[in-house]
FIZA-449727 format. One record per residue (C-alpha): residue number from 1; residue in one letter; z, x, y. Coordinates in Angstrom, 1 decimal. Example, Ala and Ser with C-alpha at 12.3 -4.5 7.8 and 13.67 -1.06 7.14 Angstrom:
2
(node 1,'A',(7.8,12.3,-4.5)) (node 2,'S',(7.1,13.7,-1.1)) 
//
This chain:
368
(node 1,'X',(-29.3,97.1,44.2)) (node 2,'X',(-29.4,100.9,43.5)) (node 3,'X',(-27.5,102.8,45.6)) (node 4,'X',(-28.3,106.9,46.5)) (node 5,'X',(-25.3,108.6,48.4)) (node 6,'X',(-26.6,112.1,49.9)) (node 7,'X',(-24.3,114.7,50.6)) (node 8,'X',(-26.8,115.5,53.8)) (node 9,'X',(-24.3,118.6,54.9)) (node 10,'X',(-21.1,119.8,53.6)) (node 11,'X',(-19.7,120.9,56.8)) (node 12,'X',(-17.9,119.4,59.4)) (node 13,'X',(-16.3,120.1,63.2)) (node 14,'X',(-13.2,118.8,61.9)) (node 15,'X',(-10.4,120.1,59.2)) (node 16,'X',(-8.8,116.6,58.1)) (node 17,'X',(-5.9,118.2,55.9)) (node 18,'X',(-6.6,115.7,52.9)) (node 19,'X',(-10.5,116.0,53.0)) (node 20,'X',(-11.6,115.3,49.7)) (node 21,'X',(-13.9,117.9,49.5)) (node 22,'X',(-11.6,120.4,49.5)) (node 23,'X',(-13.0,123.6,51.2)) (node 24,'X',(-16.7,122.8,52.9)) (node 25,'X',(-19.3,124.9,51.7)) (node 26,'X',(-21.0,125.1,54.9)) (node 27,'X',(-24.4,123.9,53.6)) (node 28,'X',(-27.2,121.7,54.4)) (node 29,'X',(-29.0,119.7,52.1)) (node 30,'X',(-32.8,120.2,52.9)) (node 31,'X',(-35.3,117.5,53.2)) (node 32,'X',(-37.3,118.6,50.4)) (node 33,'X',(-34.2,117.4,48.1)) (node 34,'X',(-33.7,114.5,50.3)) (node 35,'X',(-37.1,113.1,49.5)) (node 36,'X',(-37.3,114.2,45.6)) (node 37,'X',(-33.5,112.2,45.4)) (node 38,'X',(-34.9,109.1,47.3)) (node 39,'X',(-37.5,109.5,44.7)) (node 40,'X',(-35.6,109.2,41.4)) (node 41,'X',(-33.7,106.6,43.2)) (node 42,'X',(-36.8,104.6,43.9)) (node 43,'X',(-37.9,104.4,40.5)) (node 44,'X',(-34.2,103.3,39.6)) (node 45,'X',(-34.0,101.0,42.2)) (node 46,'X',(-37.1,99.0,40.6)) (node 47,'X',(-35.2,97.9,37.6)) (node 48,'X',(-32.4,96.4,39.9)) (node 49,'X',(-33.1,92.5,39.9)) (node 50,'X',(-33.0,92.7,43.6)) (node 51,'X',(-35.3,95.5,44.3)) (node 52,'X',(-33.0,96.8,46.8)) (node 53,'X',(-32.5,100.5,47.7)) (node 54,'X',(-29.1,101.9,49.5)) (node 55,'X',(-28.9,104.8,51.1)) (node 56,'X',(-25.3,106.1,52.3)) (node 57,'X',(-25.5,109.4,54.2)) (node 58,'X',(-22.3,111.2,53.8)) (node 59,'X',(-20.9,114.2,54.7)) (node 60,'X',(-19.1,116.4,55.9)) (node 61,'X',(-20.4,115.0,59.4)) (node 62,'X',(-23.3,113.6,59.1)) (node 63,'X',(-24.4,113.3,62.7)) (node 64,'X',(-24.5,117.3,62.7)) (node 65,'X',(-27.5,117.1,60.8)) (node 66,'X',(-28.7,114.0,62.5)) (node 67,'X',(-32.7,115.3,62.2)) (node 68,'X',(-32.0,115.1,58.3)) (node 69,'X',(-30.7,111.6,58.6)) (node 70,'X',(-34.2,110.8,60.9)) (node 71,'X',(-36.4,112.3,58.1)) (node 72,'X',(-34.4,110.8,55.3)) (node 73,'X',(-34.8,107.5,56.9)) (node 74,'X',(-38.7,107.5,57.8)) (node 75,'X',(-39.3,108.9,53.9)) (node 76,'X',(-37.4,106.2,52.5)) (node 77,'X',(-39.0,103.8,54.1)) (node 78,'X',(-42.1,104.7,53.1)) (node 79,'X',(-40.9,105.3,49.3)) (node 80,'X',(-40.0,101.7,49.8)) (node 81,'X',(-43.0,100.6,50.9)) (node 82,'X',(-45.1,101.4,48.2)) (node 83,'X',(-42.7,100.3,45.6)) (node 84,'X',(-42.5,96.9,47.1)) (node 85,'X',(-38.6,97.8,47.9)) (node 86,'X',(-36.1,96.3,50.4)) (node 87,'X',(-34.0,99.0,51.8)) (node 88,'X',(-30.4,99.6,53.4)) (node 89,'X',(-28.7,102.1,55.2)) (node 90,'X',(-25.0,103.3,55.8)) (node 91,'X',(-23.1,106.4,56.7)) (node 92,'X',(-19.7,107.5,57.6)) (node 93,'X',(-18.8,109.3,60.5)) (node 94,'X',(-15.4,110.7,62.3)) (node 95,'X',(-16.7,109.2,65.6)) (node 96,'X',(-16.3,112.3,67.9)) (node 97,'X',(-19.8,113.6,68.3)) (node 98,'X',(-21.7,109.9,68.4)) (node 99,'X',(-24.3,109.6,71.4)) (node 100,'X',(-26.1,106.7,73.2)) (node 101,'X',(-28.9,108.0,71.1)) (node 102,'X',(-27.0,108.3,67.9)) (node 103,'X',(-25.8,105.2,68.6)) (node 104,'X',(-29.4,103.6,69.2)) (node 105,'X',(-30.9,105.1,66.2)) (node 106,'X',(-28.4,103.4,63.9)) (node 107,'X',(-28.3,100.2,65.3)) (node 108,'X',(-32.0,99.8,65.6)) (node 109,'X',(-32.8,100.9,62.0)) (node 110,'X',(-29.6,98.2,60.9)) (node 111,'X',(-27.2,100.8,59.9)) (node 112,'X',(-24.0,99.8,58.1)) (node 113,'X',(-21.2,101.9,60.0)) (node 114,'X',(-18.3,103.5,59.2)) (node 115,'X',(-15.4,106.0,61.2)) (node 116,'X',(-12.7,107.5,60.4)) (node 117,'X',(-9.6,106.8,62.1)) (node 118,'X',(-6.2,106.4,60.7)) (node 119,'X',(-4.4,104.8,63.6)) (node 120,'X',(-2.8,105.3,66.9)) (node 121,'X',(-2.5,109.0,68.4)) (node 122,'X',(0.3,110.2,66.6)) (node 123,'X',(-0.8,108.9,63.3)) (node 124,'X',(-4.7,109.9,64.1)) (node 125,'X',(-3.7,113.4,65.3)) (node 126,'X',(-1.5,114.3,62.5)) (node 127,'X',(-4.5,115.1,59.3)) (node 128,'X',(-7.6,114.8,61.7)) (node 129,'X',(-7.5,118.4,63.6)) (node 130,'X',(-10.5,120.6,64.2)) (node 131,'X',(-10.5,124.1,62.9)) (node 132,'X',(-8.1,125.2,65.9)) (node 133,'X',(-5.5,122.4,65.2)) (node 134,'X',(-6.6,119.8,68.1)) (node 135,'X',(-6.4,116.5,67.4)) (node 136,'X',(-9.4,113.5,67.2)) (node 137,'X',(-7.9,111.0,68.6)) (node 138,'X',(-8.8,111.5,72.3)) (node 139,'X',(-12.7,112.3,71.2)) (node 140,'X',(-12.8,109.3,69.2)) (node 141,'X',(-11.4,107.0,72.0)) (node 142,'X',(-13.5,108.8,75.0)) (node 143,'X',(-17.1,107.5,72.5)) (node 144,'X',(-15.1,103.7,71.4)) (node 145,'X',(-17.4,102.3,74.2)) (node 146,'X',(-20.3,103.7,72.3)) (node 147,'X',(-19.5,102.5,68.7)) (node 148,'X',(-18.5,99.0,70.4)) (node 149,'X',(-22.2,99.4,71.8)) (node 150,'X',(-23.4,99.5,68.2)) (node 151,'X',(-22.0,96.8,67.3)) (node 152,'X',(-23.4,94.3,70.5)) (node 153,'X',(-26.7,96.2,69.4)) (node 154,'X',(-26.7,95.9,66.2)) (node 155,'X',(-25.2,92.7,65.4)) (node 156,'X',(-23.1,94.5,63.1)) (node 157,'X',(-19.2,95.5,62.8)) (node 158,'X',(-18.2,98.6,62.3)) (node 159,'X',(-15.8,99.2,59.4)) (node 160,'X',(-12.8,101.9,59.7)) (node 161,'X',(-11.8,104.1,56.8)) (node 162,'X',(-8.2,104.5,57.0)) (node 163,'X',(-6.4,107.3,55.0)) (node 164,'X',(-2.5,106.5,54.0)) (node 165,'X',(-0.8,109.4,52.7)) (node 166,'X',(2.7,110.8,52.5)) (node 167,'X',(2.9,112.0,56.0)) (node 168,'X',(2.1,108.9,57.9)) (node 169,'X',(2.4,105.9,55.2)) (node 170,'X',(5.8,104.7,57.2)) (node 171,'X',(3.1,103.6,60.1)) (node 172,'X',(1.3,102.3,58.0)) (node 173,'X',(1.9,98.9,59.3)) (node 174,'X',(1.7,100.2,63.0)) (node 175,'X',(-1.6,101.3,62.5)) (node 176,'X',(-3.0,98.3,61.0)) (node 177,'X',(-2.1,96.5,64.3)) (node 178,'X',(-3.2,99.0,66.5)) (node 179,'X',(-6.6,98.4,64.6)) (node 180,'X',(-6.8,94.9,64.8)) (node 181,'X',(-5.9,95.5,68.7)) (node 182,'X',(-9.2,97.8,69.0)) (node 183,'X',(-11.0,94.6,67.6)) (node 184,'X',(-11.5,96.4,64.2)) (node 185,'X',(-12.6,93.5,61.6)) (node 186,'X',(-13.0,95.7,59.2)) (node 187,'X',(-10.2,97.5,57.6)) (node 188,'X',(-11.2,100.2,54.5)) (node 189,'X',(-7.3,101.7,53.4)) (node 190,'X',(-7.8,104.5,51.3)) (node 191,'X',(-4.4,105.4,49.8)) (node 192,'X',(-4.3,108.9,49.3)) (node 193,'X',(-4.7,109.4,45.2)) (node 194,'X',(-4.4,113.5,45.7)) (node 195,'X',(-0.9,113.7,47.1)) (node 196,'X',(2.3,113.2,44.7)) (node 197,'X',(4.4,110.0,46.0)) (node 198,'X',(8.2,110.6,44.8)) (node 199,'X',(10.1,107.2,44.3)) (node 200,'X',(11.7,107.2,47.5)) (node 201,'X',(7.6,107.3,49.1)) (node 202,'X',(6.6,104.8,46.7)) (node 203,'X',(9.4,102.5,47.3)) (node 204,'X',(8.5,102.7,51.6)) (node 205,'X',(4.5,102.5,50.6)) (node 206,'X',(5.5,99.1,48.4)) (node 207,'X',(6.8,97.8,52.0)) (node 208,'X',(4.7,98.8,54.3)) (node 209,'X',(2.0,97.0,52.4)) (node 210,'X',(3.9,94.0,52.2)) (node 211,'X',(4.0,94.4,56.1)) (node 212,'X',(0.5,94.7,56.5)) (node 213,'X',(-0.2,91.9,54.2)) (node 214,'X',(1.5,89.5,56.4)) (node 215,'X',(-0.1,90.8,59.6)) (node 216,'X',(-3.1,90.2,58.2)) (node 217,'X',(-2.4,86.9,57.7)) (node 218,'X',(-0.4,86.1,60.8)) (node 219,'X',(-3.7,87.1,62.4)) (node 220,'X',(-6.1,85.1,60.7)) (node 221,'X',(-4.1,82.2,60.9)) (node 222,'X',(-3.2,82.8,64.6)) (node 223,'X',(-6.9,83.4,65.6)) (node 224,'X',(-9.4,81.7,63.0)) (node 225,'X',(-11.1,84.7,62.5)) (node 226,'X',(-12.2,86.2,59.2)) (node 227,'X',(-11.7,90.1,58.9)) (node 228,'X',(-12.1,92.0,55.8)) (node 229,'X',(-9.0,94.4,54.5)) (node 230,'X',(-10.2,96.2,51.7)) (node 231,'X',(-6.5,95.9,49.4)) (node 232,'X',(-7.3,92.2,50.0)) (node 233,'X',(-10.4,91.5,48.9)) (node 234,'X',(-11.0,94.5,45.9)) (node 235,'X',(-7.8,92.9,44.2)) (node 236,'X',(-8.2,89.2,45.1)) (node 237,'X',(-11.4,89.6,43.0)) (node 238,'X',(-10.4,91.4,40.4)) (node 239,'X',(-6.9,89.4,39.7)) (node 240,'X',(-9.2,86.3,39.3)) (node 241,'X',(-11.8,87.1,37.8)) (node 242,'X',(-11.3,89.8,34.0)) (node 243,'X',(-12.6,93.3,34.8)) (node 244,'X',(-14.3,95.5,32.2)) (node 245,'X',(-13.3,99.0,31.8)) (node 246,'X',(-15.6,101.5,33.7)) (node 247,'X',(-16.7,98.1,35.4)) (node 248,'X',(-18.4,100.0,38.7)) (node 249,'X',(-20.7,101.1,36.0)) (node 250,'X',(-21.7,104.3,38.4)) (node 251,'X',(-24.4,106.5,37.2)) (node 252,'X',(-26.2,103.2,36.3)) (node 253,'X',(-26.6,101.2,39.4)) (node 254,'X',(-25.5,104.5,41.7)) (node 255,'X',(-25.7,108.4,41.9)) (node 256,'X',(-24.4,111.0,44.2)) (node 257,'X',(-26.6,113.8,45.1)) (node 258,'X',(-24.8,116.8,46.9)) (node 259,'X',(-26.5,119.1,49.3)) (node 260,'X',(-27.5,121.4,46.3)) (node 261,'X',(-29.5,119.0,44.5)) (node 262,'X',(-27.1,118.0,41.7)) (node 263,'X',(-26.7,114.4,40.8)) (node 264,'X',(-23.4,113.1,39.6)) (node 265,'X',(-22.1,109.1,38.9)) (node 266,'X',(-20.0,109.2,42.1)) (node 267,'X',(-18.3,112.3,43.2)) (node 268,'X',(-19.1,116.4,42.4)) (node 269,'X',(-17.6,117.4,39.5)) (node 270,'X',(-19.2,118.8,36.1)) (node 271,'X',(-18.2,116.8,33.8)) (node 272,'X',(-19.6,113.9,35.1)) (node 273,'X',(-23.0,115.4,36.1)) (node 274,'X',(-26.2,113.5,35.4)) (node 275,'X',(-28.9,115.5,36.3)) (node 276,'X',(-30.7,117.0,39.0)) (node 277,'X',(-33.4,116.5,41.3)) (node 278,'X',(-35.5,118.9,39.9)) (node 279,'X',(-35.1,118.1,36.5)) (node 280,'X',(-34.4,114.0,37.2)) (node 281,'X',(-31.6,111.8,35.6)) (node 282,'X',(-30.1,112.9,31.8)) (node 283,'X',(-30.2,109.3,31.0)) (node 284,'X',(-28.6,110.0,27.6)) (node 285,'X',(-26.0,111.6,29.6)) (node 286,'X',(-25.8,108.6,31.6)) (node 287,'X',(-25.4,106.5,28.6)) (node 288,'X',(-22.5,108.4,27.2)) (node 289,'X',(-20.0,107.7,30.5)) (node 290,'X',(-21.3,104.3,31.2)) (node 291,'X',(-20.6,102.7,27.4)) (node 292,'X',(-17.9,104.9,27.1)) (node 293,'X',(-15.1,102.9,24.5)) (node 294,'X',(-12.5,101.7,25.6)) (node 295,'X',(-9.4,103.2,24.4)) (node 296,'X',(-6.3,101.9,26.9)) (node 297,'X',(-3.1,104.3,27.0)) (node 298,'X',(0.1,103.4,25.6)) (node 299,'X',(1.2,102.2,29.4)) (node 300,'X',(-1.6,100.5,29.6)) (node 301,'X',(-1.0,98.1,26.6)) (node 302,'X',(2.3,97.1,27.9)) (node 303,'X',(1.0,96.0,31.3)) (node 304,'X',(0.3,92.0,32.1)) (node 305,'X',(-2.3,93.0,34.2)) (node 306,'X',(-4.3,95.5,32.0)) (node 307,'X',(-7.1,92.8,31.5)) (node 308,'X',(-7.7,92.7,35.3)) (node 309,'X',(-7.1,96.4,36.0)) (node 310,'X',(-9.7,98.4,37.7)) (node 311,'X',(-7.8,101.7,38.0)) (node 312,'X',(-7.6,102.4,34.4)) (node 313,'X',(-10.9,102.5,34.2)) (node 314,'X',(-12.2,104.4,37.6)) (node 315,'X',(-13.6,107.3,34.9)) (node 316,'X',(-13.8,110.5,37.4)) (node 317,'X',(-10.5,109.7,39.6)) (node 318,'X',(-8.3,109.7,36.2)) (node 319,'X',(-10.2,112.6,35.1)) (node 320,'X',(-9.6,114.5,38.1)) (node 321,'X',(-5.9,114.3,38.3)) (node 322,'X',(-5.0,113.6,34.9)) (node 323,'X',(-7.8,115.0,32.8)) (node 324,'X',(-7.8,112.2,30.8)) (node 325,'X',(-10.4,109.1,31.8)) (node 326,'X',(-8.1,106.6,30.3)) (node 327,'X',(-4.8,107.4,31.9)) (node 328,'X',(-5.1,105.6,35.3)) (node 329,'X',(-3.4,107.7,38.5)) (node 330,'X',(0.4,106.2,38.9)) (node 331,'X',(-0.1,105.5,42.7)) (node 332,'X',(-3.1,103.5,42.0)) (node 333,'X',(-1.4,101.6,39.4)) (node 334,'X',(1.4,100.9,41.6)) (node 335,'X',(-0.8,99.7,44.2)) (node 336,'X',(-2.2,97.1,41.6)) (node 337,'X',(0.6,95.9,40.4)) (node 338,'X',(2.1,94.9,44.1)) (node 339,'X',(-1.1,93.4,45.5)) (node 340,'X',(-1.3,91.3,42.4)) (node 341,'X',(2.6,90.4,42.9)) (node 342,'X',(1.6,89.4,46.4)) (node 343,'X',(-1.5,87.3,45.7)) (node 344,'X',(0.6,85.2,43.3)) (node 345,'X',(3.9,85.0,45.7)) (node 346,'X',(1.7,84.1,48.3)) (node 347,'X',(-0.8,81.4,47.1)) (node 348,'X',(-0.7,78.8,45.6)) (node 349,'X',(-2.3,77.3,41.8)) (node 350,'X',(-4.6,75.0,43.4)) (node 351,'X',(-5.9,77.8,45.5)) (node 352,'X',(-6.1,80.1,43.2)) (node 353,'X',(-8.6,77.9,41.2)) (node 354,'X',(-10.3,77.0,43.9)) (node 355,'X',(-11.2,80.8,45.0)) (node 356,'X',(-11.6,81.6,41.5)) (node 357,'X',(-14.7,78.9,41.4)) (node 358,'X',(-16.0,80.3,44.2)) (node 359,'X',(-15.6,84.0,43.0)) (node 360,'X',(-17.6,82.6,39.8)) (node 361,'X',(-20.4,80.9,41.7)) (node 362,'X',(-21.1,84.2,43.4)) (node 363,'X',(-20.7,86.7,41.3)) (node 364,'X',(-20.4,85.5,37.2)) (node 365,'X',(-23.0,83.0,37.4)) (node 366,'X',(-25.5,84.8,39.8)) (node 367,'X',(-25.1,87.6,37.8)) (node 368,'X',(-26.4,85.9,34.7)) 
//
C-alpha cells in the first residue's frame, strides 16, 4: 500500500493551542496539484505488492474545502482505474462543521474517519478554541448524532485523536472513560512531543497511563468487546516483534504533499523534502533518509529495549526537537519504556508467545 496524505487547506475555524502546524498559512491546495500528486502516487502505488492506493485528506479542516475533497476523490478513482489500483480513503476532522451531506459523502465512498476530541468539556474546551477563544465541545456534541450516523452508514467506526499535553494530562484517565462512554472504539492518544514535561509532569503522565491501561482492560473484560487504543497496540507489536531503525520507512511506501505542491516523507520541513509535484520524487533523495545508518546515541546503547525501540528511529520528530535524527525525544522514550513495563507486569510468558506467533503470521511471514 502507498499512501498520499494531502494537505488539501492549511486553514482552519479553530485555534487548538498545540496545533502542529504552528501558524496556518491560510491556503488552499488547488486541484491541479491534487491530481498531479495522486499522479506520482499512482505510479508509486504500482510497485506496492498490494496495488493499493491511500489517500488521507488532512488539514487544517478539511471539510472547509469539501469540493476539493469531491474532486480529489472522483480523480483518484479514475487514476485508479486505469492502473488496475484498489483505492482507500481517510481524513481527519475536528467534528464541528460535519453535515448529513458531509456525512453521506464519506460513508458512501467508505471513508476511514477521524475527529478530534480530547475528552469531556473541560478537557475539550481547554486547547480546542476558535479564533475568539470559544470552546468545541458544544459544536462537536450538537453533530455526535451525525458522526454516529456515519458509522450505522458506513459500517465503519470512527476513530478519535486524542491530544495529552501538560495542561490536561492529569484527566487523562477521565477522558479515556468519557470516551469509551460515547461508544468510542477507537482511541488514537497522541502525547504531546512539543511541550517540555518537567519530572514532576512525567511522574503524573507515568500514572495516568497506568490508569488508562487498566480501564481498558476492565472494559474489555467486562463487555467482550474489542476496541483499539493506540499506546496498546503500536507497543504490543513492537515489544514482540525487533524493530529496525527508521522502520516506517516513509518517503518509500508514503509522502506528504502540502497545499503548495511540496512533497516531504511525512511532515513539512526542508530537510526532509523529497520532491515536488512539478518536478516528481528525488528518489536519490529518498534513498539517502530511508537507508540512513544506523548510529544509536550513547542513551540509546544502554537501554534494554533499544532493539524494539521505535522512537529512536522516528527520523523527522528527533530532528525537529533535537536536531539530531538519532537522539529520540525524552517524553517518547519515556512513554516506551512504561508501556513495555506494563505489557510484561501484565501478561503472562505463555501469552506473550502466543501473540508473538500471531504477530509473525501476520506481519513477518506475509511480509516475505
Amino acid at each position: 500500500m502507498y499512501t498520499l496524505s494531502l494537505e488539501i487547506i492549511n486553514k482552519c475555524n479553530l485555534n487548538c493551542s498545540y496545533c502542529y502546524l504552528g501558524r496556518k498559512k491560510n491556503t488552499y491546495m488547488g486541484i491541479e496539484t491534487a491530481k498531479k500528486a495522486i499522479d506520482i502516487a499512482a505510479h508509486e502505488a504500482n510497485k506496492q505488492y498490494d496495488s493499493t492506493l491511500t489517500v488521507y485528506c488532512i488539514g487544517g479542516e478539511p471539510v472547509m474545502a469539501y469540493d476539493t475533497i469531491r474532486e480529489t476523490v472522483k480523480y483518484t478513482k479514475q487514476i485508479c482505474k486505469h492502473n488496475n489500483l484498489k483505492y482507500r480513503f481517510s481524513t481527519t476532522i475536528n467534528g464541528t462543521l460535519v453535515t448529513d451531506e458531509i456525512v453521506d459523502y464519506f460513508a458512501k465512498n467508505n471513508f476511514d474517519l477521524k475527529v478530534s476530541l480530547d475528552g469531556p468539556q473541560k478537557v475539550q474546551d481547554l486547547n480546542r478554541k476558535d479564533y475568539a477563544g470559544n470552546g468545541s465541545f458544544e459544536k462537536i456534541m450538537n453533530r455526535f448524532s451525525l458522526l454516529k450516523n456515519y458509522e450505522e452508514k458506513s459500517g465503519k467506526q470512527i476513530s478519535v485523536a486524542s491530544v495529552v499535553t501538560s495542561n490536561n494530562f492529569l484527566y487523562y484517565a477521565e477522558s479515556f472513560r468519557f470516551l469509551l462512554d460515547l461508544g468510542i472504539k477507537k482511541i488514537e492518544s497522541g502525547i504531546d512531543q512539543y511541550c517540555e514535561w518537567n519530572e514532576g509532569q512525567l511522574l503524573g503522565l507515568k500514572e495516568q497511563i497506568e490508569r488508562v491501561f487498566y480501564i481498558y482492560k476492565e472494559f474489555i473484560i467486562r463487555t467482550k468487546q474489542s476496541i483499539f487504543w493506540n499506546l496498546w497496540e503500536q507497543h504490543i507489536k513492537s515489544y514482540l516483534l525487533p524493530c529496525s531503525f527508521y522502520g516506517c520507512k516513509a518517503g518509500l511506501a508514503t509522502c506528504y504533499v502540502t497545499a503548495g505542491g511540496g512533497i516531504y516523507t511525512c511532515a513539512e520541513m526542508q530537510e526532509f523534502k523529497i520532491g515536488t509535484v512539478d518536478s516528481g520524487l528525488d528518489v536519490p533523495r529518498i534513498r539517502e533518509i530511508v537507508y540512513l545508518e544506523d548510529r544509536p546515541e550513547d542513551i540509546c546503547k544502554e537501554c534494554k529495549y533499544i532493539n524494539h525501540c521505535k522512537a529512536r528511529g522516528c527520523q523527522i520528530s528527533n530532528y525537529e526537537i533535537n536536531r539530531n535524527v538519532y537522539r529520540p525525544i525524552k517524553i517518547n522514550c519515556e512513554v516506551t519504556k512504561w508501556m513495555y513495563d506494563l505489557i510484561k507486569a501484565s501478561l503472562s510468558e505463555n501469552q506473550l508467545k502466543k501473540l508473538k506467533e500471531d504477530y509473525e503470521r501476520r506481519y513477518v511471514r506475509y511480509a516475505r
